[in-house]
N, C-alpha and C positions, 0 to 999 in steps of 0.2 A: 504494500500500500504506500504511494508517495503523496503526498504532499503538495504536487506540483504539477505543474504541465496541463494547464486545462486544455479542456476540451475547445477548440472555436479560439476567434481571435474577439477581447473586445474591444469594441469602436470607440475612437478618442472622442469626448465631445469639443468641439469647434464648433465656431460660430464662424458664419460665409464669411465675416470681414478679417478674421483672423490669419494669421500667416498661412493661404492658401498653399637610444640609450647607449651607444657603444655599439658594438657588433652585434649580429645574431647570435647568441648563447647555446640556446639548443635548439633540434627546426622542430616547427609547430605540425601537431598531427591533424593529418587530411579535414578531418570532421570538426575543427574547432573554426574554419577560415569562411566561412558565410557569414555574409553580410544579408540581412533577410530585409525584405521592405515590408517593415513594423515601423506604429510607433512606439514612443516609451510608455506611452501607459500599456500597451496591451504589451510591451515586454516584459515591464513591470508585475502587470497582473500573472503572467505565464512562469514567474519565477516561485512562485507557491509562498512558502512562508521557510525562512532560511537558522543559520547561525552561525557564528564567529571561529575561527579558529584564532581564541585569543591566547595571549601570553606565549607566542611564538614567534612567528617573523619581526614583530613588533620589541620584543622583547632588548633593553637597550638599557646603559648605562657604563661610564669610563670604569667600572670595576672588571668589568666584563672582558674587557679585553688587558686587566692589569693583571688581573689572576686565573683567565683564560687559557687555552691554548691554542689560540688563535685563529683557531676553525670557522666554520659559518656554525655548526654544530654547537660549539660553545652559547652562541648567542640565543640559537633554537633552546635550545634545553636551560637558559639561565633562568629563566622564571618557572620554572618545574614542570615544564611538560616533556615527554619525553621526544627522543628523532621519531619526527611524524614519516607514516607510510603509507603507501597507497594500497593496502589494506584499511587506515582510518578512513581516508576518505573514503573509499567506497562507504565503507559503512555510514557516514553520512548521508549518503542516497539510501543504501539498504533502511536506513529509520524513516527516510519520508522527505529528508529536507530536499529545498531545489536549489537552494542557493546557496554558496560558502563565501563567507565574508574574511577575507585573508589581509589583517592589519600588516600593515609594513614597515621598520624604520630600518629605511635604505641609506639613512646615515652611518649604520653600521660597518667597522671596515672600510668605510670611503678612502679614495685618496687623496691628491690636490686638486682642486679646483672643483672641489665636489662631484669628483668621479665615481660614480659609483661600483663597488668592486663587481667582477665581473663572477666570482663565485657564489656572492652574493645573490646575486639575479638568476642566475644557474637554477640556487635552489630552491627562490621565487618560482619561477618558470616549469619546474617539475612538480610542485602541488598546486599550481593552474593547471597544469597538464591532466594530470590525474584529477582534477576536478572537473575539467570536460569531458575527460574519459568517463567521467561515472554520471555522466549527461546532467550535473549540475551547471548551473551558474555558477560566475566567478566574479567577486570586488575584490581589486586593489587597491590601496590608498598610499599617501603619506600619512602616518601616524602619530602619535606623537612625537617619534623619533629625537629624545633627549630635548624636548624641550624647545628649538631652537623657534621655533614658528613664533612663540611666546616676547619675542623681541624686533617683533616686526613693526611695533607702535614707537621704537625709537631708533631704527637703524632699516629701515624700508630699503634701502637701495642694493646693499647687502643682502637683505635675505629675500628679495625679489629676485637676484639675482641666482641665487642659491636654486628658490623652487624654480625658476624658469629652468635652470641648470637641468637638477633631477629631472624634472616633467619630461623635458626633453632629451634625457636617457633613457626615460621608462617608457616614452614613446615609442622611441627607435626598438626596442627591444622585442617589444608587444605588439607594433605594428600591421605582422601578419595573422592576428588572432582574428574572430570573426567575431558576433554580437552575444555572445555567448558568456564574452569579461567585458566588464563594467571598471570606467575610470573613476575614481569618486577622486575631488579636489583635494579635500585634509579631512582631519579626522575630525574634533570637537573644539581645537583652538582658535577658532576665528573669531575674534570678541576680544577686548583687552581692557580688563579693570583698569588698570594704570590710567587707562585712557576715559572711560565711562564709567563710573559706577550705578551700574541701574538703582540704588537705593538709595541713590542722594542725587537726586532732579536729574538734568537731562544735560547739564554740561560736559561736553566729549562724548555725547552720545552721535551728532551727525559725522564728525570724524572717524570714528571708531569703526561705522557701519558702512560710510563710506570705503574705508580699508578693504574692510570682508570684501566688499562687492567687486573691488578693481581687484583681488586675491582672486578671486572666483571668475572673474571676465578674463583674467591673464589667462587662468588656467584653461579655460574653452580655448580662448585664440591662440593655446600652444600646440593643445592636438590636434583642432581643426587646421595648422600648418602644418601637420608632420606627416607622415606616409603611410604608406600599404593603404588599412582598413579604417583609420584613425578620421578623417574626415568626417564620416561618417559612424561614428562610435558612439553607443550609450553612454551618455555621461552624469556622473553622480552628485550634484552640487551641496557644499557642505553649511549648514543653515546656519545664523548667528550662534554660537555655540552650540547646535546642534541645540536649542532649545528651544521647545513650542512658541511660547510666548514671544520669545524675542525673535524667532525666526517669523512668526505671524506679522510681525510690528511692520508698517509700508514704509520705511529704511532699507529695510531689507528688499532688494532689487534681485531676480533672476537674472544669470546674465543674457545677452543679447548672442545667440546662436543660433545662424544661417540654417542648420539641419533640423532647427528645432529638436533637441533630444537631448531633453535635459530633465531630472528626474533633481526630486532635492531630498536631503537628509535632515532629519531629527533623530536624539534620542529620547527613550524613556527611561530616567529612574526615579519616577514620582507614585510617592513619597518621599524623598528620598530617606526618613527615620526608618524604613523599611526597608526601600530599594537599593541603600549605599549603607548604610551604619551596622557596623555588628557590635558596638555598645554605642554610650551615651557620648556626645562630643558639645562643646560648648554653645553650638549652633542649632542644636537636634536631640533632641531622645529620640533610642533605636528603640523601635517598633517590631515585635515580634511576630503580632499576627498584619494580616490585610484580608478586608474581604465586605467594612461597614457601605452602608448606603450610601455615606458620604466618602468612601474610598471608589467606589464604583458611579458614582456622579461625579468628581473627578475624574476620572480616568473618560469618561462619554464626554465632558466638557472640553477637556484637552483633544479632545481628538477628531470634535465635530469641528475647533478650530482650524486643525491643520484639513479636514475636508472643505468649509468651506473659503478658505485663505487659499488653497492651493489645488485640490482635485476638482474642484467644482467649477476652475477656470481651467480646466484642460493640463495643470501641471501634476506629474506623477509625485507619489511621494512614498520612500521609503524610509523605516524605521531602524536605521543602521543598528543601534544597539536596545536591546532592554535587558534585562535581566535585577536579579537582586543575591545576596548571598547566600548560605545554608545554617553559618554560624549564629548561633542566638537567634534563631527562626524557630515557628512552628514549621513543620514538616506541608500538613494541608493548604497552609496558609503561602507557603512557596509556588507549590500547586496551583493553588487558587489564582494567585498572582499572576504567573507565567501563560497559564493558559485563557486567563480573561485580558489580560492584555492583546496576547496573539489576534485572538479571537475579533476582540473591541477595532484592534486596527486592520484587519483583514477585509472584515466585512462594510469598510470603510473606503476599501482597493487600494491600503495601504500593507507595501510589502514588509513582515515585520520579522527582521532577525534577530534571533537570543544571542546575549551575550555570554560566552561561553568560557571555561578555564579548565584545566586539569583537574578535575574535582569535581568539578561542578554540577551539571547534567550528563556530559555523554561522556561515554568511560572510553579513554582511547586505548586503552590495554588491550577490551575483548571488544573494541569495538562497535559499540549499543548505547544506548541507553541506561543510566542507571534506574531512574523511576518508569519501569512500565506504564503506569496508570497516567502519567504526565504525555507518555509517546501516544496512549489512544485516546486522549484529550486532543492532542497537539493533530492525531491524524483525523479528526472527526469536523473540526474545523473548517476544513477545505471540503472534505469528504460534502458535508452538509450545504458546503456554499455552491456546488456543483450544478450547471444549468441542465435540465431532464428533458424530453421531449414534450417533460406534461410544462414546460414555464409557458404562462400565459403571454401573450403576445401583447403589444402593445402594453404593457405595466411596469412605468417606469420608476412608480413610486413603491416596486418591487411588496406592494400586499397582497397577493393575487388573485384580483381583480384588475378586470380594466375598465374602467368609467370616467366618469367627468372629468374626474380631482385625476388622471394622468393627464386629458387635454390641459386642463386649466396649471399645472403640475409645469408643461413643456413649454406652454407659452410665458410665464411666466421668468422661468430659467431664459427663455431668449431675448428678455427684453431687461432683463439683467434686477430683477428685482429683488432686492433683500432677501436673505435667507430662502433665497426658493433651489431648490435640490432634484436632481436626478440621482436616482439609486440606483439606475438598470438603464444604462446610457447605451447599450446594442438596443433595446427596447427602444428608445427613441428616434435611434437612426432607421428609419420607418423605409424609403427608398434607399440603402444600403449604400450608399455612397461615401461614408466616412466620415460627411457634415452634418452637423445639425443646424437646419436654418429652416423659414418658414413653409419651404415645400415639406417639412415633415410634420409641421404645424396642418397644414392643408387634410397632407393624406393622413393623420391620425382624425381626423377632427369629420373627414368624411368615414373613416372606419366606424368610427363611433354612432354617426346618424344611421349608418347600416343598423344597427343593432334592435 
């Protein structure tokens, strides 16, 4: 049972007026180099619901290479996961997921001039490899890779220089892969206190947001220069710190991309006395359980945001990280957490990947799952969201039924009116053309007089 891969392609909603590294490493296998004519939302949608292989590529700090042995290995294994195999990953697939989200910090080993080592990317390129091989999806990022992104609010020209650097090594690299691996910009530090404190007024906040945005347009217009498949590349845009709220805020600018395919990121750890704390810290009491009315109306508040800020205008959006920890948890209440999250943002057309560690949820020794009961939660999800030959037709407000309130539902949506929502946007694309505009206003509205 996966997790993934639906059925059918779904249709982006648009509106008629809208936009109508170094050498080759190792060579890329046959089946990973199509470029398919998709957009990102139905790429989006087609990647099912995913998770991180975190505390691994990612994994980074000057001890590492003082007390290492200077392997790539050292760096894979320093945060306690063990040398990942292409036995894990399948297993990935074997549990259900579509997508593997593979943190990077390509700082590691670098040389001059921010070269990125070539063993390095090696053995990036071999757990992409085997993650297409096991017909997953695949994200790359810069991660937080030691920190360095963190100094961009006072030395820009430097570390502009730096990501244009990398980008355009990891371009060159990955070039010939197909729609299959996803670019994501950075990981969670685009935002700089130093520069804005969201909780003391708004001064440095237009700076601060402005940064992100030219961070984020740099990074389009570096792969949209670079070759092979890359012009044409899903791409992953990284939200004001990856946070609803402030990724919601109209500062925050999508960048400007001729292919249109661009997909943005948040993460979730809210609560965070639950989601991040495994005791009490000055900021927070950790939180044991989750599961009240007012944890689950939060979590539908946060997340009708990012649908109607962003899916509702035609932009994808993926949920790069959630998770929470195990330590000083209830057991069900972990459960609970993980799979109503998933869930909340799935049925939302948002792609939502676990944040994941050596420990944590999936056992990469024997390669599974540790909590069963969590895996047919997690598989029931998609399972249940799955389009049948019985989905009613024309019902875009996905109750099913089709009556007035979808007409009045579709017109509404086109004429751009507050909070007005399509839940089943192939439903509305009535003549199959891909747009949604008043010719499907027409033919739904005579469908309807039929009746």
């Amino acid at each position: 049972m996966r997790f993934t891969k639906i059925a059918g392609i779904f249709v982006t909603a648009f509106m008629a007026v809208q936009s109508v590294l170094c050498t080759n490493v190792n060579a890329v296998s046959a089946e990973s180099t199509d470029m398919r004519d998709i957009t990102s939302m139905e790429l989006v949608r087609d990647m099912g619901i995913g998770i991180n292989l975190g505390n691994t590529m990612e994994s980074c700090g000057d001890w590492i290479a003082r007390y290492g042995d200077g392997t790539v290995s050292s760096y894979e294994t320093a945060w306690g996961s063990p040398v990942i195999t292409e036995q894990m990953i399948q297993g990935y697939a074997n549990e259900g997921f579509g997508v593997l989200r593979v943190p990077v910090a390509w700082s590691n080993m670098m040389g001059s001039d921010y070269t990125i080592n070539e063993a390095y990317t090696a053995r990036v390129k071999e757990i992409v490899d085997w993650a297409l091989k096991a017909d997953l999806y695949c994200i790359i990022n810069i991660h937080y890779d030691n920190g360095w992104v963190n100094n961009f609010y006072k030395d820009k020209d430097e570390c502009m220089k730096r990501y244009i650097r990398m980008w355009t090594q990891i371009c060159d690299n990955f070039k010939d892969y197909g729609d299959h691996l996803i670019f994501e910009s950075q990981n969670e530090e685009l935002g700089w206190g130093e520069l804005w404190d969201r909780w003391a007024g708004t001064n440095g906040k237009a700076e601060s947001y402005a940064l992100v945005n030219e961070i984020n347009q740099k990074f389009v217009d570096t792969v949209r220069a670079s070759g092979g498949n890359n012009p044409k590349r899903h791409l992953l845009i990284s939200g004001y710190n990856t946070d609803i709220e402030l990724t919601c805020d109209s500062m925050f600018q999508m960048p400007n991309d001729p292919e249109n395919r661009c997909a943005v990121s948040i993460h979730y750890y809210t609560p965070a006395g639950f989601a991040i704390l495994e005791e009490d810290a000055s900021w927070a009491k950790c939180r044991s359980t989750w599961g009240t009315q007012e944890d689950r109306q939060e979590l539908a508040r946060n997340l009708d945001m990012m649908r109607s800020t962003f899916i509702d205008k035609g932009i994808p959006v993926i949920m790069g990280e959630y998770g929470c920890p195990k330590k000083n948890k209830e057991e069900a209440s972990v459960r609970e957490f993980l799979s109503s999250v998933c869930r909340e943002a799935y049925d939302r057309q948002i792609c939502p990947i676990m944040w994941d560690v050596t420990g944590f949820q999936y056992d990469r020794e024997n390669c599974r799952m540790y909590d069963t009961e969590l895996k047919s939660l997690l598989n029931n999800i998609c399972d249940s969201s799955q389009k049948t030959p019985d989905t009613v037709k024309y019902d875009v407000d996905a109750n099913g039924v089709f009556d007035i309130n979808d007409v009045i539902a579709l017109k509404d949506w086109l004429i751009a009116k507050p909070d007005a929502k399509l839940y089943d946007w192939e439903a509305a694309d009535i003549n199959k053309d891909g747009v949604l505009n008043v010719f499907d206003l027409c033919l739904m509205k005579r469908e309807f007089l039929k009746k």
